[in-house]
C-alpha positions as CSV (number, residue, x, y, z in Angstrom):
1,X,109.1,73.7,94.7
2,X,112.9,75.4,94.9
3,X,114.2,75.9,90.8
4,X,117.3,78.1,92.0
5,X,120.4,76.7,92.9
6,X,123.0,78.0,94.7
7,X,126.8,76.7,95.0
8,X,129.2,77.7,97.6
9,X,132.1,76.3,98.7
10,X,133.1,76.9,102.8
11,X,135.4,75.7,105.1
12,X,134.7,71.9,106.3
13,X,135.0,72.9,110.0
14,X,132.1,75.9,109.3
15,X,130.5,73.0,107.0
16,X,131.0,70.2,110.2
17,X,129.4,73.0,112.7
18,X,126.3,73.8,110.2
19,X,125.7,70.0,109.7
20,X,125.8,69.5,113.4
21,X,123.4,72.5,113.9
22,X,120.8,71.2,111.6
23,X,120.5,67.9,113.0
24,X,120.4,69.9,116.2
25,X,117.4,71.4,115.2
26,X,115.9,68.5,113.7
27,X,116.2,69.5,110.0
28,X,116.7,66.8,107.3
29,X,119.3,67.8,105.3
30,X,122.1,71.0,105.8
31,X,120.4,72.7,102.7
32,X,117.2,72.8,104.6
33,X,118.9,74.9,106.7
34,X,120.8,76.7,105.4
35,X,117.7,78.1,103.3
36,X,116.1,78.4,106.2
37,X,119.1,80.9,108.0
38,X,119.3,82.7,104.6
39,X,115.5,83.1,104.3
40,X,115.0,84.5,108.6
41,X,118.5,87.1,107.6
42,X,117.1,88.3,104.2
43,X,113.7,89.0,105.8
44,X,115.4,91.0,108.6
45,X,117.7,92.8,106.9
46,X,115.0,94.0,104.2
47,X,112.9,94.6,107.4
48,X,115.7,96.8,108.9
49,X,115.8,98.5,105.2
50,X,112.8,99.0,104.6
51,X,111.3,101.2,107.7
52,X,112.0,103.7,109.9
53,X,111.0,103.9,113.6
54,X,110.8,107.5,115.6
55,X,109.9,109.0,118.3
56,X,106.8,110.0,119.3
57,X,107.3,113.3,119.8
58,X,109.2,113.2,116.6
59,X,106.1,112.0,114.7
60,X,103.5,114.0,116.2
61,X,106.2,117.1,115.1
62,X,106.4,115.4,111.4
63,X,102.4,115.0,111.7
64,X,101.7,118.9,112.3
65,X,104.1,120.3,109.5
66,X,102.5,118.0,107.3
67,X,99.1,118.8,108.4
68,X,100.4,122.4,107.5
69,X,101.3,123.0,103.9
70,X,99.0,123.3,101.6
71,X,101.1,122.5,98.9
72,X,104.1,120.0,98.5
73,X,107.3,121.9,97.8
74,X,109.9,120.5,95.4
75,X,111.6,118.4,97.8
76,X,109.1,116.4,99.0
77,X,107.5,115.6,94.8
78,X,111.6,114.7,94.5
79,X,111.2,112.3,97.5
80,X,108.3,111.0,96.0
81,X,109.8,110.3,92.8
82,X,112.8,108.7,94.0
83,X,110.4,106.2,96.2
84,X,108.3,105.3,93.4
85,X,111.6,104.8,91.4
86,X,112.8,102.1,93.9
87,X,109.7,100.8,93.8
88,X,110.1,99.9,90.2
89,X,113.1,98.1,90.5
């Protein structure tokens, strides 16, 4: 069950157009879906955020100077500490 509200105030014609879009989609009520476009956008953009895609050949390079050292240097335990201090927040 929702126990956060919201309030916003928008333009009628965006309001008219986000009314007429939910009963579009067969939604019940505009807060339905607005929750529901601000629910699928937050996901993304954490998504986008939150990872990194590369190239194969990229990775396979990333992959063998890993497999390399035998130690981590001082910028990779800074890295580290940095991720697990955005972890924490």
């Amino acid at each position: 069950m929702a126990t956060a509200r919201l309030d916003m105030r928008l333009n009628e014609d965006i309001k008219a157009k986000a009314e007429k879009a939910s009963a579009l989609l067969g939604m019940r009520t505009l807060t339905e879906y607005v929750v529901n476009l601000i629910n699928n956008d937050a996901t993304e953009v954490i998504a986008q955020h939150e990872s990194m895609t590369v190239k194969n050949d990229l990775f396979d390079q990333f992959m063998e100077s890993c497999e390399k050292i035998d130690e981590p240097n001082q910028n990779l335990i800074d890295a580290l500490a940095f991720t697990k201090a955005l972890e924490n927040k």
